[in-house]
N, C-alpha and C positions, 0 to 999 in steps of 0.2 A: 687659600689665602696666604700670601708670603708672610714670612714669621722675620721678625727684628733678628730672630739670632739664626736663621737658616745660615746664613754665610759665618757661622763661629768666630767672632769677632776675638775669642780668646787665643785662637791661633799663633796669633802675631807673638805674643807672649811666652809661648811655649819654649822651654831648657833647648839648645841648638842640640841637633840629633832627634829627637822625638819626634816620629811621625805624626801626621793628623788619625793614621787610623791602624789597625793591626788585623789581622788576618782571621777573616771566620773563623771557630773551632772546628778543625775536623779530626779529632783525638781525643778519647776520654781521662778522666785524670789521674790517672795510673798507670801511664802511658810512658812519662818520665821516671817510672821507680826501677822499668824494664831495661827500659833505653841508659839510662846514667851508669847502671851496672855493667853494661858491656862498653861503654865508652869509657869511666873511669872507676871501674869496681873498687881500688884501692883506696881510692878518697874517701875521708870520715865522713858520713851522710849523717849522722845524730852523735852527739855528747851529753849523755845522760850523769851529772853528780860526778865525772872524772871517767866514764865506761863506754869507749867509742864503737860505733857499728860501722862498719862500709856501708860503701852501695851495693854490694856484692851481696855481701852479708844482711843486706835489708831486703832485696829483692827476695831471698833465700826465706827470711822470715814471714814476708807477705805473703808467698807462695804456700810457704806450711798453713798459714794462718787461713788460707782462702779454702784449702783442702780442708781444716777441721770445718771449717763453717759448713761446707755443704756435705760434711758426715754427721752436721748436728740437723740438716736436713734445710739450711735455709738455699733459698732460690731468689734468680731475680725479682725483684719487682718488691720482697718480702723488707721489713724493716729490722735495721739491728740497730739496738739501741745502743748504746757506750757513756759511759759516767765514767772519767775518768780522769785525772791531775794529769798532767803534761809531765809523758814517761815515756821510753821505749815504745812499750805494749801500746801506749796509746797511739801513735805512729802505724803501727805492723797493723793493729784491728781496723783501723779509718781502711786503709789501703786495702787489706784483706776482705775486707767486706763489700768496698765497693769494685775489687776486681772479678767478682762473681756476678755482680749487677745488683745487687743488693744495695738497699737504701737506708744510710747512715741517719741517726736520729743524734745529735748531741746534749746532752744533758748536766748539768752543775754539779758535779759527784756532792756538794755539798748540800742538794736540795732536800727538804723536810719530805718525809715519807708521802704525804697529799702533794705535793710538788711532781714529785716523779710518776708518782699513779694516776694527777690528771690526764700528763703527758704522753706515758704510755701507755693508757687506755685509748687517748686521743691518737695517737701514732699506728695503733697495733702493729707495733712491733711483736717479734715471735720470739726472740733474743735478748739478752742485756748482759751487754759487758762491762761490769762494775766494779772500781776498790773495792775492798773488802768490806770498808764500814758501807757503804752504797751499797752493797750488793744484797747485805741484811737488811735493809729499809725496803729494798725493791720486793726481795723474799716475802717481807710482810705483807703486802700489797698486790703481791702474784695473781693472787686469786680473781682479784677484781679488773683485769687486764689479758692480755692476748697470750702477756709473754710464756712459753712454755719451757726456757730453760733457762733460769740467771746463771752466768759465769764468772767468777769471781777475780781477781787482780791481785796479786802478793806486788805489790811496790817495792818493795827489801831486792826483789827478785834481778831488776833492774840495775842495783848497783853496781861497783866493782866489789869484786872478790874483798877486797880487804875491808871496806866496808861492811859489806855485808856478815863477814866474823865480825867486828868491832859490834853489833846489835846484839849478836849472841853475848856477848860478856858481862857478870851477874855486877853492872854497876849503876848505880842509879842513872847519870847521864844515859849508856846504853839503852837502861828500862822504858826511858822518858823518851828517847827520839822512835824504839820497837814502836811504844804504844802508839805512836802520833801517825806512823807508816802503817800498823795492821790492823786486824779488826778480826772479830770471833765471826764464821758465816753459820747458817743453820742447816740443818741436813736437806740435803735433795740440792744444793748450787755445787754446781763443781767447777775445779780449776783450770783457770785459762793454761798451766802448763802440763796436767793431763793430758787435754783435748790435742795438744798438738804433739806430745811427744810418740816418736813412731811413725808421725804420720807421711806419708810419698806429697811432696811437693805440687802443686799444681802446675801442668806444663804452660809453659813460654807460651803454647801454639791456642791454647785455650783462648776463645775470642774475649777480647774488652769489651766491654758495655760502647753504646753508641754514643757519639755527644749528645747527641738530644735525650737520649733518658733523664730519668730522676736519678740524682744522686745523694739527695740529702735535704734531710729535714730538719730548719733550724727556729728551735720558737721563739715567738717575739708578740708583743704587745701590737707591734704594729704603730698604728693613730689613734685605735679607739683602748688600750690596754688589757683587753682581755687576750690568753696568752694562745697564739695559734700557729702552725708549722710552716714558716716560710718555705715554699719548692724551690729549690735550688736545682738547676740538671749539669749534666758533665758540662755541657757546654758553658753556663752562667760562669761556671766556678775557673774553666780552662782561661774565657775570654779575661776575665777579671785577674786574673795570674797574667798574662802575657797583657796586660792592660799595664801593670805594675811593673814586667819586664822591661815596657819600653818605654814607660815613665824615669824608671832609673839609670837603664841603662846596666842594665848588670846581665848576669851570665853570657852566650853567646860567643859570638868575634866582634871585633871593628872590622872599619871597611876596610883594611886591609887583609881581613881573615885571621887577626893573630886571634887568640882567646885569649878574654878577658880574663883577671883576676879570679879564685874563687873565693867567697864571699866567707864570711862566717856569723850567721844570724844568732842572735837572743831570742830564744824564746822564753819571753818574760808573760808574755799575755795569754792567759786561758785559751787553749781551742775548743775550747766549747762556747767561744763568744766570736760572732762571725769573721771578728778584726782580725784576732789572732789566728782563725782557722783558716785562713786567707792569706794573708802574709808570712803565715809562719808553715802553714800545714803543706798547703798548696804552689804558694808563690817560691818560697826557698830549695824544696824541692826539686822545680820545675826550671832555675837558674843552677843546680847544680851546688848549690851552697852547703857548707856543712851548718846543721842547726843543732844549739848548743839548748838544751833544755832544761828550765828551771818547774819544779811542781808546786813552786808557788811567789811569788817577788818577792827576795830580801834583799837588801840594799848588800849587807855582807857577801853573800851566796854571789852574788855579782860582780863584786868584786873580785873576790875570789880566787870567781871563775875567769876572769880577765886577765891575772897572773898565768893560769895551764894555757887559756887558747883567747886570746884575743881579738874581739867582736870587731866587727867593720859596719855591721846594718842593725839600728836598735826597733825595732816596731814597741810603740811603748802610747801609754794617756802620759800627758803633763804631769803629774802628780811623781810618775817613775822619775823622769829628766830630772825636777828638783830635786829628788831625794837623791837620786845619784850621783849629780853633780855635787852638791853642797858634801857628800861623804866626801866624794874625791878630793875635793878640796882640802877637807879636814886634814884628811889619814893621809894625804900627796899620791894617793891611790892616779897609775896613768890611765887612763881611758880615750889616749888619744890618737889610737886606732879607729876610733867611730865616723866613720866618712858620713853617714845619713841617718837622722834617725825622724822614724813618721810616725807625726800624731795623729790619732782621732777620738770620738767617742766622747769629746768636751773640747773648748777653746783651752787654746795654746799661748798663752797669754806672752806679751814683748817680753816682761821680764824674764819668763822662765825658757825660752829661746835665745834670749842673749845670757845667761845665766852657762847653760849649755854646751853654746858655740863656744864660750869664751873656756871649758874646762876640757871641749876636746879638740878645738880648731877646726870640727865638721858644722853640720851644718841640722836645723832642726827644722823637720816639713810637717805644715798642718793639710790633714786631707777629713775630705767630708764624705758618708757611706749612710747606707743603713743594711740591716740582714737584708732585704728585697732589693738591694744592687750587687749585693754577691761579696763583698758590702762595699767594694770603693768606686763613688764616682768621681770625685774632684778632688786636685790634690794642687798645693804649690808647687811651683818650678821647682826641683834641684838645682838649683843656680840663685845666683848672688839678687835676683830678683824675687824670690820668692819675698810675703810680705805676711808674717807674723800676726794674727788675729782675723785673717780672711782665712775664706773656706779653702780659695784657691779658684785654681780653672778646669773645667768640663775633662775627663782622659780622651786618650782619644777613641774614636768610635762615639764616643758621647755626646749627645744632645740635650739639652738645656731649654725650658722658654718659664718663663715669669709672668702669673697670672695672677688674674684679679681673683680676690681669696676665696668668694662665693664663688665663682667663673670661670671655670679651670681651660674656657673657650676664648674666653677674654684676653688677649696679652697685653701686661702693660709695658711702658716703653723704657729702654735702657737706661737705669739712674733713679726708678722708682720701685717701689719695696709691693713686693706680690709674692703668691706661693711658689713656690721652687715645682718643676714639672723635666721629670727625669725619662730619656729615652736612652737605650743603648743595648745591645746584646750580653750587658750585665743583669738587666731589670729581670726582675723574677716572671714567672707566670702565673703567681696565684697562689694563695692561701690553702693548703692542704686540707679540702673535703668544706670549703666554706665558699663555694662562688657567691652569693650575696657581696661576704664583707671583700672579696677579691674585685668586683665590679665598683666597689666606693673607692678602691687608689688605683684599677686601672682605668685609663679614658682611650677609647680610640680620636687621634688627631692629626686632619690632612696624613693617612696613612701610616700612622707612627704609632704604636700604643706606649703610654706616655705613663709614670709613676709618680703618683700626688703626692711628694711630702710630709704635708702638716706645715712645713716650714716656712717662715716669711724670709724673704734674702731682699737686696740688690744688688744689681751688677753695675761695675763700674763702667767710666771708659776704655780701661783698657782690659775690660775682660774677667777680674778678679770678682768673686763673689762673696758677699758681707753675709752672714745669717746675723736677725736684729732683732727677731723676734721666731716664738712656738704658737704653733694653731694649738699641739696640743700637748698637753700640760704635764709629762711626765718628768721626772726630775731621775737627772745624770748626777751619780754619786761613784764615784772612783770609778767612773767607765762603764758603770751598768747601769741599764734603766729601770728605773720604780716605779709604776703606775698605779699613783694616788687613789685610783676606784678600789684595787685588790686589796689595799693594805686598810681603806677604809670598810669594805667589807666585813675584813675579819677583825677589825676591832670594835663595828658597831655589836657584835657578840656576845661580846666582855662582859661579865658583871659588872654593873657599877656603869656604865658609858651607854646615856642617850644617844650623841650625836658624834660625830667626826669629822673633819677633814685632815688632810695630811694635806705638806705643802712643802718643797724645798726653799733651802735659806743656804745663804753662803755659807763653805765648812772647808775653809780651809785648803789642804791638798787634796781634802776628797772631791772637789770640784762643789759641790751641793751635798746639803744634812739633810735628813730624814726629819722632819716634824709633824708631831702630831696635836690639833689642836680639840680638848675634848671638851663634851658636854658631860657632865654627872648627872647619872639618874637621878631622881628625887630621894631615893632611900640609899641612893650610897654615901659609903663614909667618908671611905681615902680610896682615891686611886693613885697610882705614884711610878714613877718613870719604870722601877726594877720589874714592878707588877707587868704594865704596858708592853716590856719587851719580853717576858718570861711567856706572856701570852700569843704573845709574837711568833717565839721561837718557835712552837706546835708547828706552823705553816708557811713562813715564811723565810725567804732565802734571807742571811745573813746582811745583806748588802738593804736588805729593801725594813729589814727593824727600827723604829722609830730609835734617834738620840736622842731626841729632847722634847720634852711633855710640855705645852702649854696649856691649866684650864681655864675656858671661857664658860661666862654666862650665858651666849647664845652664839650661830655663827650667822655670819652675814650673808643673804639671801635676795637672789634678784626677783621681778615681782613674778617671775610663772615657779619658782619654788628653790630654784638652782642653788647651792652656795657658790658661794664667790670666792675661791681658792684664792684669787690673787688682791683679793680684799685682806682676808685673812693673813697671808703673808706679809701682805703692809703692817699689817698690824704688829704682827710680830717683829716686823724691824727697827720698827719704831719703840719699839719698850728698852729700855734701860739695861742693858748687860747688867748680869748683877755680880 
């Protein structure tokens, strides 16, 4: 049956230059670390804290890095884990890992000891390449998991030389920034720069992995919030990089053959979160860009760093743009080297996009992804058309159709609000070791197999896609998702707490707040906000702890038993700031 959007009515729209579609993958993604070093070895490929690497120099470290792995005995197909802050090391192990064929797992260097042991139990991984304080928590947990060798991450290690004395010296500031970079490991983890010093490089001639392999495993919630390993293969990750290339326009030549500009990216966004793994890890890479890397967003640290090398491409959530802008402002900080910077992960709201443009004369793009698009499918023009608060339009190779929200066979017609239904050679293939929950978002249709959402959208007339509503109910808080089952699990636990729901509420820059609305047992005393997140802490990632305690007499319940989160959220809006 013909589909309303078969002929991509969004076309018309697209930035001039931007083709409708880009070129199968036929190159895995380690492909470009090989190739950039003989094309321009001497160009900065990473800036770690002021300590540049070439490309020369990175390929050099991949190579080491790929050889220790397969003398720690891992093989294709096998998984390595990595918990790690956006550093050098972290660059060299993603790369090194998967240039043996080896399947990268990404992990929250920050996650609670049960956090990483579901995961790595879940993954069997054989590997985990960990900070130091991560790499003790995985240790503890070893046992009950695949992994047979943690390796551990010095961060210090990465800096520049004079840095790196400045940590040794007996002064308090030194003591205070040591502590916050190392961490004590326990016997039996050894160090990532053991394993590789000495070791013969792996040769050039050694085959890549194929696009179609697996190359990575990224967890997520999903729809339903229980947390499981989105498949990722070279080719998802390749297609969605060159999706992004010719979205922008960067790296490459014009049609004239000159070469473009090289870029110089922020890495301001965790790679262990798809956005960042993808624009920063992958995409920057793959245009030849230098990527300048921060271990963690500080408005200063970015500044900074905009004084030694200044940025051209920001990949950033909203919440960064304000706070960066507004400094700039303050301090007369320039940042108006910034040609492009792409949001996602939350709305990008008019003000905080003309807030933006108006501090560096570029230009601010909202795009929409999830980890199961590899993550980007829809993005605004680059161009003076782009429109602040839509999703944007389909990339290209992408396909789009709008169904009826039971009906994912059903299309409804352009300008009426239905689930969002994703096709393209980004879409994942499935949930690692769970075909059940992979057969509820994939659908085969008129020959496309097609990826459900959750999301309610519409699309305009001319192509531009609105999100207006969530099928489900996870709350985006500073760019990561929280799913209200998890967090209500581990607090129905608690001493003292009947009942639970959790629910986000506006919070500010972090996009949505953490609340939790509780029942008291009958014999409890006090339960109280410090208690609530101290008990949190045990389990749960910093990002998904409840801010603000609400208790209630009951929660509100629909008639087969359900509570009504969005009942409850009412409620809470409605009560009086105090």
């Amino acid at each position: 049956m013909a589909s309303a959007f078969d002929h991509r009515p969004w076309l018309s729209t697209y930035a001039p230059g931007v083709a409708p579609d880009v070129p199968v993958a036929d190159e895995a993604l380690t492909a470009p670390i090989e190739r950039n070093a003989r094309e321009f070895g001497d160009r900065v490929a990473l800036d770690f804290m002021g300590r540049t690497t070439t490309y020369a120099a990175l390929a050099h470290e991949v190579a080491r890095g790929a050889a220790a792995l397969l003398e720690l005995g891992v093989r294709k197909g096998d998984r390595v884990a990595i918990a790690l802050p956006n550093c050098t090391t972290h660059v060299v192990t993603f790369y090194a890992a998967l240039r043996i064929g080896a399947v990268v797992v990404e992990h929250n260097p920050t996650y609670s000891e049960g956090e990483l042991e579901h995961q790595l139990a879940d993954s069997g991984a054989t590997v985990a390449i960990a900070w130091e304080p991560t790499a003790a928590r995985i240790a503890a947990v070893q046992d009950r998991t695949d992994v047979r060798t943690v390796v551990a991450v010095d961060l210090s290690r990465d800096l520049p030389g004079l840095k790196r004395f400045l940590l040794t010296l007996p002064i308090a500031k030194a003591r205070e920034t040591r502590a916050s970079m190392r961490g004590e490991i326990p016997a039996g983890v050894v160090r990532w720069e053991h394993l590789t010093k000495g070791v013969t490089p792996l040769s050039t001639s050694a085959p890549h992995p194929e696009p179609g392999d697996l190359a990575l495993l990224q967890y997520t919630g999903g729809t339903t919030g229980t947390p499981k390993g989105a498949m990722l293969t070279h080719a998802n990750l390749v297609t969605n990089a060159r999706q992004g290339q010719e979205w922008t326009q960067m790296g490459g030549t014009d049609d004239d053959g000159v070469p473009r500009r090289a870029e110089t990216v922020y890495g301001v966004l965790p790679f262990f979160h798809a956005f960042g793994l993808t624009l920063c890890l992958s995409f920057t890479l793959r245009v030849g860009a230098t990527l300048v890397l921060f271990p963690k967003f500080d408005v200063d640290a970015v500044l900074e760093a905009q004084k030694r090398r200044p940025g051209t491409f920001l990949p950033a959530v909203p919440p960064m743009l304000e706070r960066l802008a507004k400094r700039a402002v303050e301090t007369g900080a320039d940042i108006s080297t910034f040609q492009y910077a792409i949001c996602g992960a939350m709305p990008l709201s008019g003000e905080v996009a003309a807030l933006w443009e108006e501090a560096t004369g570029g230009l601010a793009i909202e795009g929409y992804g999830m980890t199961e698009t590899s993550p980007v499918a829809l993005g605004n023009p680059t161009s003076p058309a782009r429109q602040p608060g839509r999703l944007g339009l389909p990339f290209p190779s992408t396909y789009i159709r709008i169904t009826d929200q039971e009906d994912p066979h059903r299309e409804v017609e352009i300008g009426e609000r239905g689930e969002l239904l994703i096709a393209g050679p980004q879409v994942f293939p499935g949930y690692w070791q769970r075909p059940e929950e992979s057969a509820e978002v994939l659908v085969e249709i008129d020959g496309r197999t097609w990826l459900r959402t959750g999301d309610v959208v519409v699309m305009h007339d001319d192509g531009f896609v609105e999100l207006v509503d969530r099928i489900k109910e996870m709350i985006i808080t500073g760019g990561f998702k929280v799913y209200p089952s998890q967090v209500e699990e581990h607090l129905r636990r608690m001493p003292g707490v009947e009942d639970v729901a959790v629910v986000g509420i506006p919070g500010g820059d972090l996009g949505e707040k953490v609340v939790a609305a509780i029942v008291l047992a009958k014999d409890a005393v006090h339960v109280d906000l410090d208690a609530v997140r101290a008990w949190s802490s045990e389990r749960l990632a910093r990002y998904a702890i409840p801010k603000q305690l609400e208790i209630v007499k009951e929660l509100p319940r629909s008639q087969i038993g359900k509570v009504l989160r969005r009942v409850v959220r009412e409620g809470i809006l409605k009560r009086p700031s105090e």
